[in-house]
GUKEDREN-438006 format. One record per residue: residue number from 0; x, y, z of N, C-alpha, C in turn. Coordinates in pm, whole numbers. Layout:
<recs>
{rec NUM {X Y Z} {X Y Z} {X Y Z}}
...
</recs>
This chain:
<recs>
{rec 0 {16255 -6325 7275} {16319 -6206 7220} {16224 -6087 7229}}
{rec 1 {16091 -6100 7176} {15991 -5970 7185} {15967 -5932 7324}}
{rec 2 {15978 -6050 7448} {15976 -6012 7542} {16042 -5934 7615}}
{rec 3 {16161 -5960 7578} {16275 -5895 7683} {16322 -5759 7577}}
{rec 4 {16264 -5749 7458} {16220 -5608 7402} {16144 -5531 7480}}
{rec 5 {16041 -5577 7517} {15906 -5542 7573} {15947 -5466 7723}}
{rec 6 {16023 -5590 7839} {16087 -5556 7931} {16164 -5425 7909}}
{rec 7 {16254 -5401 7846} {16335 -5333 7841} {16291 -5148 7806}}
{rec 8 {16167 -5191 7695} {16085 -5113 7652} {16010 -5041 7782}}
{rec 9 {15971 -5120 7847} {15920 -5063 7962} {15995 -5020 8067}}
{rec 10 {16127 -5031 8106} {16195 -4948 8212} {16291 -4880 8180}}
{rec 11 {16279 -4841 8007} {16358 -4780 7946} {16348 -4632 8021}}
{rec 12 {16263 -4542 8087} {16246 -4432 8139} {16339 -4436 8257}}
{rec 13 {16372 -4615 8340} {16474 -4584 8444} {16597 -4493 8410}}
{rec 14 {16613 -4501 8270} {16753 -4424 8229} {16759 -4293 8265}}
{rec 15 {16642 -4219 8261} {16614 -4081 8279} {16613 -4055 8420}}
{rec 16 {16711 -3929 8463} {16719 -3882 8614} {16568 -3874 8615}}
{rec 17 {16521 -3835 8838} {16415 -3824 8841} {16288 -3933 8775}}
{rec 18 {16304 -3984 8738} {16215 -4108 8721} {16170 -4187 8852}}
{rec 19 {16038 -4119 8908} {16028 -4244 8995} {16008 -4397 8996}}
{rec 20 {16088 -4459 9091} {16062 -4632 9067} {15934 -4703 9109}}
{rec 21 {15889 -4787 8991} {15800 -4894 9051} {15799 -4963 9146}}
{rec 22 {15682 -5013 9194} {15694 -5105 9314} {15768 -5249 9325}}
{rec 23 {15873 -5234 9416} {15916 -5393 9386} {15828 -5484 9408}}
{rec 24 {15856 -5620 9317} {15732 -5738 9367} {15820 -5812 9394}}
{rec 25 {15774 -5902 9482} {15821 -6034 9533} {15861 -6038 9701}}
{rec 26 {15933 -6087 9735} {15931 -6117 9884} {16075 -6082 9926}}
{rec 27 {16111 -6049 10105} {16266 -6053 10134} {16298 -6190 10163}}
{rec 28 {16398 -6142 10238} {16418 -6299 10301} {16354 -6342 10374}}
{rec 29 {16280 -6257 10463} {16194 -6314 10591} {16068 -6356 10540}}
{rec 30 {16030 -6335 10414} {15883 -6320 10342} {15801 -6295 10367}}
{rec 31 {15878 -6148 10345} {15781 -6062 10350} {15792 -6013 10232}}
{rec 32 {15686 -5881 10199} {15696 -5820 10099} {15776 -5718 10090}}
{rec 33 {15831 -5716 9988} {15944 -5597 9962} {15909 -5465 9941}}
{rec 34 {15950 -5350 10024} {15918 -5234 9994} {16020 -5158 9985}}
{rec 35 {15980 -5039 9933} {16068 -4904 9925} {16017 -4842 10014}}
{rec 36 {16044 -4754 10073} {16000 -4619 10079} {16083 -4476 10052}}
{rec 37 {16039 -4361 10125} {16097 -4251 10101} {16265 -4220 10139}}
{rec 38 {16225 -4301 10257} {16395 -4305 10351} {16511 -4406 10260}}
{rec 39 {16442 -4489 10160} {16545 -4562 10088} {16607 -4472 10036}}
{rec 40 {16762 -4500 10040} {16853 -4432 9974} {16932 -4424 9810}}
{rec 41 {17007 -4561 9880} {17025 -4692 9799} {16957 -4799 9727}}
{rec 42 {17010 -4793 9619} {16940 -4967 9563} {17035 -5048 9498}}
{rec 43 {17132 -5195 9540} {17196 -5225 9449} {17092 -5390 9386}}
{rec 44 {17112 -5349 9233} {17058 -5502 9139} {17153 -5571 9076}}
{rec 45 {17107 -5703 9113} {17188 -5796 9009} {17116 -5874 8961}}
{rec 46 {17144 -5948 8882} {17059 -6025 8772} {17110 -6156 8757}}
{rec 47 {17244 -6184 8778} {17316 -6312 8811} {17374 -6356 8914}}
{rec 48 {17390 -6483 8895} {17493 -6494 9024} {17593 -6492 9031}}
{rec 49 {17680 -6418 8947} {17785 -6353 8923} {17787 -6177 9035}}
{rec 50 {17703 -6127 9004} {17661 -6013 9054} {17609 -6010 9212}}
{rec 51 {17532 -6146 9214} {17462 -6174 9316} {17589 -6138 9480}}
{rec 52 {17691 -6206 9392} {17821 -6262 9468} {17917 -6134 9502}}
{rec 53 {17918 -6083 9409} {18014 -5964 9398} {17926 -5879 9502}}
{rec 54 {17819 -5811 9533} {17745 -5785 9597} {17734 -5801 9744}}
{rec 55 {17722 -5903 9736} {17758 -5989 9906} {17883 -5966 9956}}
{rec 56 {17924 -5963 9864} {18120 -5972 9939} {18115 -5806 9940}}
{rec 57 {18098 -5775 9890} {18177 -5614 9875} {18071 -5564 10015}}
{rec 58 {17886 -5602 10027} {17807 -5559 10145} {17879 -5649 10294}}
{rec 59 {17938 -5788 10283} {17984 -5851 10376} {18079 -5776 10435}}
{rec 60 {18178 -5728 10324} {18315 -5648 10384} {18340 -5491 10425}}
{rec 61 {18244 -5400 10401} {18166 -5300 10461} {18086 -5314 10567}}
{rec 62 {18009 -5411 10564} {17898 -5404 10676} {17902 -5547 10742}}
{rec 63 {17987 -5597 10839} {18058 -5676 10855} {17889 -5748 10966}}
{rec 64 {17836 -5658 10998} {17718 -5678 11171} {17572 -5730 11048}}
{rec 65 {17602 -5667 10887} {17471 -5739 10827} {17367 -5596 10798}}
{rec 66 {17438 -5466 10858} {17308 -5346 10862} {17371 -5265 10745}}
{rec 67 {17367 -5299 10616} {17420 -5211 10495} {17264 -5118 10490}}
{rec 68 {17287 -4976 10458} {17231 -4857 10436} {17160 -4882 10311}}
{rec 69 {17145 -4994 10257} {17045 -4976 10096} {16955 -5110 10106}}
{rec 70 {16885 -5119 9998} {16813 -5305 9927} {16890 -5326 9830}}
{rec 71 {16882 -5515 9882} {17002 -5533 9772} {16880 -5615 9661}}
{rec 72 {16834 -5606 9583} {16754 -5648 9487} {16816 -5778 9373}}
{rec 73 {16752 -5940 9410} {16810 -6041 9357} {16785 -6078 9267}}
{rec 74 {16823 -6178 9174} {16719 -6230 9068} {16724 -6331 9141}}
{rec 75 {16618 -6404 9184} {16615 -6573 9229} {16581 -6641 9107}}
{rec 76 {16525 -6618 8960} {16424 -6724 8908} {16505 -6845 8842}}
{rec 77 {16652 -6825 8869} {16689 -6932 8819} {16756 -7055 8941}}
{rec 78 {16687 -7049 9030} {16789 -7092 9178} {16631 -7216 9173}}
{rec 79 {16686 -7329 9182} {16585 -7429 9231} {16501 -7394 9401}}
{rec 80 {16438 -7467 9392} {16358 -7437 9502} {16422 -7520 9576}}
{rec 81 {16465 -7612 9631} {16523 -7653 9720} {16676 -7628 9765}}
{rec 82 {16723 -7569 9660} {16846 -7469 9676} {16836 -7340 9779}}
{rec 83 {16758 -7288 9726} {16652 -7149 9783} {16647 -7220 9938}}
{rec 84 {16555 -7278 9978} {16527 -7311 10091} {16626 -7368 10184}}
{rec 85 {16683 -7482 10107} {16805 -7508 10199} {16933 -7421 10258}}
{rec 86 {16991 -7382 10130} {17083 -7296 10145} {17109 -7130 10148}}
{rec 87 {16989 -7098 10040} {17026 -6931 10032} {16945 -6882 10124}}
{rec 88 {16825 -6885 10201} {16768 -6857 10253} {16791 -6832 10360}}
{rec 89 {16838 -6933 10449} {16945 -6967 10565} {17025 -6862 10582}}
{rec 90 {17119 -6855 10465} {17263 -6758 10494} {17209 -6635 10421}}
{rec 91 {17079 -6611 10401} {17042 -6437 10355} {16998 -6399 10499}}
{rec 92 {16926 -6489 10579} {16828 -6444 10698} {16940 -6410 10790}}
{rec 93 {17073 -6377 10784} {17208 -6377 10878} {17207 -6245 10873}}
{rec 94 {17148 -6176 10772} {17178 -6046 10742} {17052 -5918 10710}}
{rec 95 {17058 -5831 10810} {16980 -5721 10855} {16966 -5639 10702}}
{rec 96 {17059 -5657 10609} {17036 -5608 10463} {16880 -5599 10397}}
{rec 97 {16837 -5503 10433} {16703 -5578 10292} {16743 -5580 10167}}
{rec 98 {16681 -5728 10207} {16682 -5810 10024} {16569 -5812 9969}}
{rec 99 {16561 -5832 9841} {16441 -5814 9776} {16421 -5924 9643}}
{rec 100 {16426 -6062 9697} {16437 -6157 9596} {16314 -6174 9472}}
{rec 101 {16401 -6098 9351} {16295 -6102 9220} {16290 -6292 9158}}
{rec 102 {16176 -6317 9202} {16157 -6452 9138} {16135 -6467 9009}}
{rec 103 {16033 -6344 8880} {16061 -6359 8790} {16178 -6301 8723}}
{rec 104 {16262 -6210 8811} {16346 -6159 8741} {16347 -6047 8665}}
{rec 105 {16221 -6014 8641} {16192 -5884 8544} {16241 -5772 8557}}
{rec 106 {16250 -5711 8706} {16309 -5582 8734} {16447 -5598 8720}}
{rec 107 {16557 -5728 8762} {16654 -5716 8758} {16743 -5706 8634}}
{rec 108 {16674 -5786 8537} {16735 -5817 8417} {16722 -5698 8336}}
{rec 109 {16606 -5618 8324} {16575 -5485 8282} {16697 -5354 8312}}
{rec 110 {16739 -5356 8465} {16803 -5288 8506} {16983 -5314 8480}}
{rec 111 {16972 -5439 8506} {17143 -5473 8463} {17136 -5538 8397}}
{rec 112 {17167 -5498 8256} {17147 -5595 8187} {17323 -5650 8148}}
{rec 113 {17394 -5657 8195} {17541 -5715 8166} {17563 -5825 8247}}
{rec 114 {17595 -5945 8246} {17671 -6085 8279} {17734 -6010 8413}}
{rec 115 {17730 -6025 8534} {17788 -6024 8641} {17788 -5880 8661}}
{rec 116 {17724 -5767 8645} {17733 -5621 8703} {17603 -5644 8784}}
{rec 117 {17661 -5534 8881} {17611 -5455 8964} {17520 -5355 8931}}
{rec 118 {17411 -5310 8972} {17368 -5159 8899} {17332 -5096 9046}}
{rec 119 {17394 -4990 9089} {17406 -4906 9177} {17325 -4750 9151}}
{rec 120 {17188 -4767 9257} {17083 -4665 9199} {17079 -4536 9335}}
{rec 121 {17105 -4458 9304} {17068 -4374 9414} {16988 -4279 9380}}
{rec 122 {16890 -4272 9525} {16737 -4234 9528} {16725 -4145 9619}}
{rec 123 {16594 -4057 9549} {16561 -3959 9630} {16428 -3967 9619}}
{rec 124 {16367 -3999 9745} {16239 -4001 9760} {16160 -4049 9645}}
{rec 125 {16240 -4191 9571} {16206 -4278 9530} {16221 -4243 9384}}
{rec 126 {16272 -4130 9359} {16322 -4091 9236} {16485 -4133 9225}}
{rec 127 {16515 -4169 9063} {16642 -4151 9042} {16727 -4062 8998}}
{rec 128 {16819 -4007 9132} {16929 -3909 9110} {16987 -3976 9040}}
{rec 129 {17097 -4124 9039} {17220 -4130 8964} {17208 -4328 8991}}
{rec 130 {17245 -4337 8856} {17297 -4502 8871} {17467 -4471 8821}}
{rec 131 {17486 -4610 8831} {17609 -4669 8803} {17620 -4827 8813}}
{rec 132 {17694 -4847 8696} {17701 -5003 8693} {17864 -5041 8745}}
{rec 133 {17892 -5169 8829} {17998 -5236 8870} {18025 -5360 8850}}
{rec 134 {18166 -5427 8831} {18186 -5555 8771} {18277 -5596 8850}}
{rec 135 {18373 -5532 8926} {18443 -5519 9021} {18458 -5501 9165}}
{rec 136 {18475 -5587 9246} {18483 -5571 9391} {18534 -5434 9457}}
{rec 137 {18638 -5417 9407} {18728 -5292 9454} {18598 -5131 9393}}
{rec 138 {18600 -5126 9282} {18512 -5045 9222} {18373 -5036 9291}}
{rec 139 {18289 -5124 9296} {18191 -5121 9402} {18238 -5052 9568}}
{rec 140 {18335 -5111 9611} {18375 -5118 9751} {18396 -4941 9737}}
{rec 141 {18496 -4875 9662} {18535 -4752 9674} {18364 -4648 9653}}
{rec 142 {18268 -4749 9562} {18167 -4608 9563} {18066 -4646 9687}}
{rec 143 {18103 -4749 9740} {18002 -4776 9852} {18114 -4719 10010}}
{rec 144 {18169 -4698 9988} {18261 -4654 10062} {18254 -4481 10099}}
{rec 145 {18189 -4418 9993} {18169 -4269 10003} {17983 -4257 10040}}
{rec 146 {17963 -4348 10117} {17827 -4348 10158} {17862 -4306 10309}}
{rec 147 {17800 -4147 10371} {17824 -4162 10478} {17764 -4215 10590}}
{rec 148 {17803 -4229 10732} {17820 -4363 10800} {17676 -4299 10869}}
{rec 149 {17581 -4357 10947} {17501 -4305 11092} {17605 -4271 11180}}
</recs>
């Protein structure tokens, strides 16, 4: 409980526009290390695999080739390790998306903190212009939908 006070305590400033973001930790799919930079636009987080899912489908059905315009930021820490390896790993490496699998979870749970949402961050040179949270396929799909194309 004091912890996830603590967590929360500490990215409580994400709330505030202009806040620049910390460095993500942990690895993509290819494992490597996860970065931002300036050109990131987008950031979508989830924290479950509720979210995880909703996420995929709504980036699957937009970006059908795997090259979605943002990082999609995971929670892994509750996925066994041989789950991870066998299966998610496999069918994440299909897709040109950077992912950014949080193994402890800290950034994600901080950021969305609701049972199956989405938290949809848009960035400017690593600052935050505007979030929004999603629970819904269609709702996600329509604000990822006003992203314009290359």
């Amino acid at each position: 409980m004091l912890r996830r006070f603590l967590i929360t305590l500490l990215f409580c400033p994400l709330a505030l526009a202009a806040y620049t973001l910390p460095p993500l930790a942990g690895e993509d799919q290819f494992g490597q290390p996860c970065a931002l930079s300036g050109d990131t636009r987008l950031l979508l987080f989830s924290h479950d695999k509720a979210g995880s899912h909703l996420a995929m489908e709504v980036i699957e059905r937009l970006w059908p080739e795997g090259d979605a315009p943002m990082q999609l930021v995971v929670d892994t820490r509750d996925v066994p390790g041989w789950v991870m390896s066998w299966f998610m790993l496999p069918k994440l490496r299909r897709h040109n998306t950077p992912l950014c699998l949080d193994e402890l979870g800290v950034m994600t749970q901080a950021l969305s903190p609701q049972e199956g949402q989405v938290l949809l961050i848009g960035l400017d040179n690593l600052s935050i212009e505007e979030q929004a949270g999603f629970t819904e396929v269609d709702a996600l799909t329509g604000a990822l939908e006003q992203i314009p194309r290359p």
